[in-house]
C-alpha positions as a Markdown table, in Angstrom:
| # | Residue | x | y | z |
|---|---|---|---|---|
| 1 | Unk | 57.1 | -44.7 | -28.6 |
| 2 | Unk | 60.8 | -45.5 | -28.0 |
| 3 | Unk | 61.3 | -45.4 | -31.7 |
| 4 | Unk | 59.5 | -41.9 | -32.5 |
| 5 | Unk | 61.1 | -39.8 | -29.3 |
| 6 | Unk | 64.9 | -41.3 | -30.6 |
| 7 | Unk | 63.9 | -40.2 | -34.0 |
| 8 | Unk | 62.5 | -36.8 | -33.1 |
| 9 | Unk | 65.2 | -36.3 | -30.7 |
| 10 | Unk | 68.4 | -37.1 | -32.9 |
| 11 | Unk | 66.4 | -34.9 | -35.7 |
| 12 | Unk | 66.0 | -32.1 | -33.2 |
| 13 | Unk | 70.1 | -32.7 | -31.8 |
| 14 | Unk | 70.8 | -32.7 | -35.9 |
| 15 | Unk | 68.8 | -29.0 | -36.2 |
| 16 | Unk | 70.4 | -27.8 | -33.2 |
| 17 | Unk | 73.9 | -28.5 | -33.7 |
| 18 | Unk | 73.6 | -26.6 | -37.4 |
| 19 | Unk | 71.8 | -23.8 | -35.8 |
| 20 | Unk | 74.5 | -23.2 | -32.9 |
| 21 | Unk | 77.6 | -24.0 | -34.8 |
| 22 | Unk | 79.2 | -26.1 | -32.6 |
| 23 | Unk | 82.5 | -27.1 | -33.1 |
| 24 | Unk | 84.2 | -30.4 | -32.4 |
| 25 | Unk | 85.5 | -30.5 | -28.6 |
| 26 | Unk | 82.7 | -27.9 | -27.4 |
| 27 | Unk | 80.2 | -28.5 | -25.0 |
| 28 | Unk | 76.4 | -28.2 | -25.1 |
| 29 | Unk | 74.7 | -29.2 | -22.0 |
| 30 | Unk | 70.8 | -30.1 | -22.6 |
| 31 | Unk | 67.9 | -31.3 | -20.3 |
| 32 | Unk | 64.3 | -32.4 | -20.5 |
| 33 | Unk | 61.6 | -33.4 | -18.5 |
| 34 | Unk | 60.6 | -37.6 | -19.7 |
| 35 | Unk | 57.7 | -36.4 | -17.8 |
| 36 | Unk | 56.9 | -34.2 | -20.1 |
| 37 | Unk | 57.6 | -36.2 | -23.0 |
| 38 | Unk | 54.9 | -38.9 | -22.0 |
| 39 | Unk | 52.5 | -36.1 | -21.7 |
| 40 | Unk | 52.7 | -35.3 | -18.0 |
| 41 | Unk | 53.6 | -32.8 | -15.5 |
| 42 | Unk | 57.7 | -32.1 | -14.6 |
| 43 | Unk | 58.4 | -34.9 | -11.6 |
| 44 | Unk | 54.7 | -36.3 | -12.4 |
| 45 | Unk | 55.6 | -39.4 | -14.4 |
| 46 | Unk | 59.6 | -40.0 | -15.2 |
| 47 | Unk | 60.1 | -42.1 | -17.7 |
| 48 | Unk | 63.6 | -44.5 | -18.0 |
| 49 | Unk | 62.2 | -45.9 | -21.5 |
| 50 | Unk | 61.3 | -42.0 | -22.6 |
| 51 | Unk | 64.8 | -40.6 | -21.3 |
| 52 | Unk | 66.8 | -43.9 | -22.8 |
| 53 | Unk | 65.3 | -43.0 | -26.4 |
| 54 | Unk | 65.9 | -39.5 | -26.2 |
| 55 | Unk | 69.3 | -40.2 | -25.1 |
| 56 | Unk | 69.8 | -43.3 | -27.7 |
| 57 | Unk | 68.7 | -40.7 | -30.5 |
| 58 | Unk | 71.2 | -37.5 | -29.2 |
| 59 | Unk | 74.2 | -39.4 | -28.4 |
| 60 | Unk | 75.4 | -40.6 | -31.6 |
| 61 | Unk | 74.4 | -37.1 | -33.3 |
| 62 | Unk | 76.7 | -35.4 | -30.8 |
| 63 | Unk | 79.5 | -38.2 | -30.8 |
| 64 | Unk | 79.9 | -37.5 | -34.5 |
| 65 | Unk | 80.1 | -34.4 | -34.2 |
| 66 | Unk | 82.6 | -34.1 | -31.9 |
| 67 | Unk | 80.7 | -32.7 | -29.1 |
| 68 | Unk | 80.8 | -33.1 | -25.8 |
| 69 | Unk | 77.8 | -33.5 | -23.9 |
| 70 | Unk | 76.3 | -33.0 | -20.5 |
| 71 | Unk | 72.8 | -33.8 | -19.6 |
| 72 | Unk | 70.9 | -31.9 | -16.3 |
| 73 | Unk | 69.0 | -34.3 | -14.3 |
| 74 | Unk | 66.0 | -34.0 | -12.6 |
| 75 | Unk | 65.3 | -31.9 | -9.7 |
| 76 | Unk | 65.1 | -35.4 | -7.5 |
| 77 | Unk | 68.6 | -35.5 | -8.3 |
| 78 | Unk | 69.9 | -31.9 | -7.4 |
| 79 | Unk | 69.5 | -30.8 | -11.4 |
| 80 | Unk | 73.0 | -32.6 | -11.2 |
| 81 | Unk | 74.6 | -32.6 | -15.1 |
| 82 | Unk | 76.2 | -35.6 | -16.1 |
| 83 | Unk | 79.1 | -35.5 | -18.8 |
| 84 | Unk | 79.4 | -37.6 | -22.0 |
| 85 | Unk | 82.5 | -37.1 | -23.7 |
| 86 | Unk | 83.2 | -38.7 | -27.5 |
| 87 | Unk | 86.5 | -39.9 | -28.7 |
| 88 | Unk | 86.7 | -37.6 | -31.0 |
| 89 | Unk | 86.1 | -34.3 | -28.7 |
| 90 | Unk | 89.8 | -35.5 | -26.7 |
């Protein structure tokens, strides 16, 4: 599983970044349910594997872009957003 999710999920980071034209040292703030990606309900089955390969497969797509990036957490944790900044977006 870890494998496919970081591969669909750097894929779909790839496809998004084109289709927003993002440039180097903007932000894009994203959130899913891992729930949801192992086929469950939102807050019905979180996932630290499911998250850490979507995250494994977004995070270098964004650092080389330039990108800044902030992830919403879950709503256990307020829907707080963390930030992930790249070198290359200072």
């Amino acid at each position: 599983m870890y494998q496919d999710v970081t591969k669909q999920a750097a894929q779909a980071m790839e496809e998004l970044l084109a289709a927003a034209k993002l440039e180097r040292g903007d932000l894009l703030v994203t959130g899913c349910s891992s729930s949801e990606m192992v086929g469950l309900k939102i807050g019905k089955g979180s996932s630290l594997e499911a998250a850490r390969a979507a995250f494994d497969g977004i995070y270098p797509v964004v650092q080389e872009a330039g990108v800044a990036l902030a992830v919403q957490c879950c709503e256990h944790l307020n829907r707080a957003c963390l930030l992930y900044t790249s070198d290359a977006a200072d």
